[in-house]
C-alpha positions in Angstrom: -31.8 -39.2 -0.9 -30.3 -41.5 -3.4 -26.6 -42.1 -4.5 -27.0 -40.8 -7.7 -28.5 -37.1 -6.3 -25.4 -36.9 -3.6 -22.7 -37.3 -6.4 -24.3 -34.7 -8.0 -24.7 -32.2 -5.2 -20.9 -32.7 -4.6 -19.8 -32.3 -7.7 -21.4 -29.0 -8.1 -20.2 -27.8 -4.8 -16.4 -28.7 -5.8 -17.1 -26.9 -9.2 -18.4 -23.5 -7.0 -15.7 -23.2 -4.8 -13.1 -22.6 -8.1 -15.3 -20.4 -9.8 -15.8 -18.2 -6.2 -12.0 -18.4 -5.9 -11.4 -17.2 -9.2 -13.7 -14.6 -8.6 -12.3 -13.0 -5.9 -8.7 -13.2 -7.4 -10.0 -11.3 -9.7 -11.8 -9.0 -8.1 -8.6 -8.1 -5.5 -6.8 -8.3 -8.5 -9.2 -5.6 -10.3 -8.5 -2.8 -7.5 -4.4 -3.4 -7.8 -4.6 -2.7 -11.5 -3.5 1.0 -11.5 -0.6 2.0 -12.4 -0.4 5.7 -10.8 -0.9 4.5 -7.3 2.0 6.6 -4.7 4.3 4.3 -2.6 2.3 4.9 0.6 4.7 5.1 4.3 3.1 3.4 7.5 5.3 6.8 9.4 3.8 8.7 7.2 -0.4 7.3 8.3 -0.2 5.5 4.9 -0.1 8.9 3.0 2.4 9.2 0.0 5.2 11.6 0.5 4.0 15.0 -0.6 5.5 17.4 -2.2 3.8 20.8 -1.3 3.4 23.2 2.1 -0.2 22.4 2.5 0.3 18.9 2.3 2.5 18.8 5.5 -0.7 20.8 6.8 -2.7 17.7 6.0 -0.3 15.4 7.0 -0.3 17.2 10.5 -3.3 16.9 10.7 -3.9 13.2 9.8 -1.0 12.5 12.0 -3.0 14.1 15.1 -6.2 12.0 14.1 -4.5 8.7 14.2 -3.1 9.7 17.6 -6.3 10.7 19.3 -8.3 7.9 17.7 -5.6 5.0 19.0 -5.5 7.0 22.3 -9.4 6.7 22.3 -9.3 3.3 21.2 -6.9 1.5 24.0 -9.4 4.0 26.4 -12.3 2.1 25.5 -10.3 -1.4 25.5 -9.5 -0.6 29.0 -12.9 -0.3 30.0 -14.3 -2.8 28.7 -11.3 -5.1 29.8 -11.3 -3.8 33.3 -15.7 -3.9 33.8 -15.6 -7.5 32.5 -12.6 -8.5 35.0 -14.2 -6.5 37.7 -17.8 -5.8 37.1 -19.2 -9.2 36.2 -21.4 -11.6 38.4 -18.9 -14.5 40.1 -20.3 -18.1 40.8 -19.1 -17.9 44.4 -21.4 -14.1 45.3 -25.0 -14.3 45.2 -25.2 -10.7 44.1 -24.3 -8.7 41.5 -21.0 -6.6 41.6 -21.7 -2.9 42.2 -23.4 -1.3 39.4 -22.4 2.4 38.2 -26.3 3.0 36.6 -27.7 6.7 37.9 -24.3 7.8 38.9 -24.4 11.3 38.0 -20.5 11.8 38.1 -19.9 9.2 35.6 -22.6 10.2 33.3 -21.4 13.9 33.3 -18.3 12.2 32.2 -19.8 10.1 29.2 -20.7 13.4 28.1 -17.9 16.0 28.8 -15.1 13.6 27.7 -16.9 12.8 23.4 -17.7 16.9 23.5 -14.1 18.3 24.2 -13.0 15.6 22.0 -15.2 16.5 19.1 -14.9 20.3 19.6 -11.1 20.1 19.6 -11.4 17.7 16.3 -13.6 21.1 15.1 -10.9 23.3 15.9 -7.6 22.1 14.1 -10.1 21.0 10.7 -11.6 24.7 11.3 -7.7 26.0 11.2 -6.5 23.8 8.5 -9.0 24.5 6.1 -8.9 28.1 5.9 -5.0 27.4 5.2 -5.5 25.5 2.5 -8.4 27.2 1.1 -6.6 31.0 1.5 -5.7 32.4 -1.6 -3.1 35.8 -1.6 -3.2 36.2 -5.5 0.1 37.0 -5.7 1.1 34.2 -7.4 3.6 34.4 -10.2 2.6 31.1 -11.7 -1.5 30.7 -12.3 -2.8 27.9 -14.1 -6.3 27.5 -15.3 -7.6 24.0 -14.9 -10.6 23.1 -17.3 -11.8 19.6 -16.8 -13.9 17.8 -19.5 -15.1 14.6 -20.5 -12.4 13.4 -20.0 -9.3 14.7 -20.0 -8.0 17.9 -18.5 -6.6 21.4 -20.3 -4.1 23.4 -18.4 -3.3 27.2 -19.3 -0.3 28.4 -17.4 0.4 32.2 -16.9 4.1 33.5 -16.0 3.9 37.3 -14.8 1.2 37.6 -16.9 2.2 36.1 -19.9 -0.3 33.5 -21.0 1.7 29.9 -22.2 0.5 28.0 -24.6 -2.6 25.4 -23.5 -2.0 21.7 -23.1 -4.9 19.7 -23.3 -5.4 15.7 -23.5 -7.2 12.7 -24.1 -8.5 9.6 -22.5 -5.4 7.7 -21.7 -4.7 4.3 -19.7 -1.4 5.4 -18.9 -1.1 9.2 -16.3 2.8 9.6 -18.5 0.5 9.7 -21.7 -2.1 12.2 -20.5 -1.7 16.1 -20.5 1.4 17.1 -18.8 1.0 20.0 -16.1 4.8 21.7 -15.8 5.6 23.8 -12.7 8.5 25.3 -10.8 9.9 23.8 -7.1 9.9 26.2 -4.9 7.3 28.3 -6.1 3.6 29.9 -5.6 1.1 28.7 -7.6 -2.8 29.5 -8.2 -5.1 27.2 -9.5 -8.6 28.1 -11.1 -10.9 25.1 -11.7 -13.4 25.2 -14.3 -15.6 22.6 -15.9 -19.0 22.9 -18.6 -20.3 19.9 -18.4 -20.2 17.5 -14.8 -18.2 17.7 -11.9 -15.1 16.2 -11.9 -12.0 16.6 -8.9 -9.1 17.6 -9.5 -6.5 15.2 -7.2 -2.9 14.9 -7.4 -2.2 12.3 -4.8 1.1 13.9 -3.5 -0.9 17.0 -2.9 -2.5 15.1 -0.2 -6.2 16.5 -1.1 -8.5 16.9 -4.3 -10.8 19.6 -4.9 -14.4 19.0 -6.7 -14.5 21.2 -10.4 -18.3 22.2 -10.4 -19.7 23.6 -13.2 -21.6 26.7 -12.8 -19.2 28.5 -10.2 -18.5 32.2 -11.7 -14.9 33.0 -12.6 -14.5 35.2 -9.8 -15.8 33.2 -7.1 -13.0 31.7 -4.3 -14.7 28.4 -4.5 -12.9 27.8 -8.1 -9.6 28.6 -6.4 -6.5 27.3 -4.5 -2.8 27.6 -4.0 0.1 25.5 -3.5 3.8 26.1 -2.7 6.0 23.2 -4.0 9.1 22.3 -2.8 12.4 21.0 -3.5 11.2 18.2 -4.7 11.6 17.4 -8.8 9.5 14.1 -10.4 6.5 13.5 -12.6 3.3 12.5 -10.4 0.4 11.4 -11.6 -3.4 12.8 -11.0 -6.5 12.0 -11.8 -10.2 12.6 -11.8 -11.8 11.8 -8.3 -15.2 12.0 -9.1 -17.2 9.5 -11.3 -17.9 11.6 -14.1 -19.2 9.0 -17.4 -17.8 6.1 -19.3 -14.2 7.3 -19.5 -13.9 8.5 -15.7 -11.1 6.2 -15.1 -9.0 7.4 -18.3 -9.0 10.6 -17.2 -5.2 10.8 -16.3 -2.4 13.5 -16.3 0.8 14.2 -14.7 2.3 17.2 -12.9 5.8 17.7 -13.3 8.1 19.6 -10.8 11.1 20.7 -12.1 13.9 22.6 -11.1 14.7 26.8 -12.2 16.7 26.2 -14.8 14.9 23.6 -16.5 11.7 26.2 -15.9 12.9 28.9 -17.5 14.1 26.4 -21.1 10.3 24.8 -20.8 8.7 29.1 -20.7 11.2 29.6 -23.5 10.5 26.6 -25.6 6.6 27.1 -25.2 6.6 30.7 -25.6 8.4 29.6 -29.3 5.4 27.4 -29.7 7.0 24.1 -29.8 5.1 21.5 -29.0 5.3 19.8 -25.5 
């Protein structure tokens, strides 16, 4: 190979490894960019700090997972520590160690041990999801939920009395999409509807999402959920969860938990039809 080729080789190498840099700045960059993302706590599992009843089901829940899946995991390290300490073929010994292969005891206990492990997994997911999908309907606060491309409409009804809609429009910011206002402390019913894709409904301190499919009849439990919030007052942000079209990733609002007395002045104001 001449000179004249090996300069050139090098110098496109050197001009790769930039452009590959640059590249993956940008592309870790790229997945930072949000702005709505929760302050996540490692004594938490790396869940935000939520701010309803059924969250602290969930977090439960995740809590347990991690524990069983790091007690499983320094099991298996064990193992495989303690067969390659005492299980493997030494240079001084002709034969090999003593083998465990067609011991029935053992391979019982290959099997037993990932069954109970897996059917108590079942149980607690079988437990907490009929909590968090039980609906009483005696909610005092329902809110109707109509996801489009792509924004969101919420219609909020107090004892029956029907508030004023609030509907948006693609935004880049969750403070400048539709605002959802609810009480702390408080019941509340959701009904999710859609008419053209499906969408998901997620509010990160809610610590789950639920998919809005179109089709589902009005009356079906699959459109519907409950919450109880807590004490806790602050604007958080949501967002769609499912790809849905061009604007998916514009299709932001914020849920805001406030106090009573700051309830009752918002029913007042909307009921006078001021804007919001």
């Amino acid at each position: 190979m001449s000179p004249t080729r090996r300069t050139t080789r090098r110098s496109l190498a050197r001009r790769r490894v930039p452009r590959a840099a640059a590249l993956a700045l940008l592309l870790a960059t790229a997945t930072a960019c949000a702005n709505d993302v929760p302050k996540a706590d490692w004594s938490r599992g790396l869940l935000p700090d939520h701010v309803t009843e059924q969250a602290g089901v969930v977090q439960t829940l995740w809590n347990g997972a991690w524990i069983a899946a790091l007690a499983t995991g320094a099991v298996v390290i064990f193992l495989i520590v303690w067969a390659a300490i005492f299980h493997r073929k030494r240079k001084s010994a002709a034969d090999l160690p003593p083998q465990v292969r067609y011991n029935l005891p053992i391979e019982m206990l290959y099997t037993l041990i990932p069954l109970v492990m897996v059917s108590v997994f079942f149980f607690f997911t079988a437990r907490d999801s009929q909590v968090l999908t039980k609906v009483d309907g005696d909610a005092t606060v329902k809110v109707k939920v109509e996801a489009y491309q792509w924004s969101w409409r919420f219609t909020t009804t107090v004892n029956g009395k029907t508030l004023a809609p609030v509907a948006g429009t693609p935004v880049s910011d969750y403070h400048q999409g539709p605002q959802l206002v609810l009480p702390t402390k408080t019941k509340v019913e959701f009904d999710l509807s859609t008419d053209d894709v499906i969408h998901s409904f997620w509010v990160p301190e809610f610590l789950f999402k639920r998919d809005v499919i179109p089709g589902i009849k009005e009356d079906s439990p699959g459109r519907k959920f409950e919450i109880t919030t807590l004490g806790r007052t602050g604007i958080f942000a949501g967002r769609c969860a499912e790809l849905c079209g061009v604007d998916h990733s514009r299709m932001l609002f914020n849920v805001k938990l406030v106090e009573p007395n700051e309830w009752n002045q918002y029913i007042a104001t909307n009921q006078a039809g001021s804007a919001q």
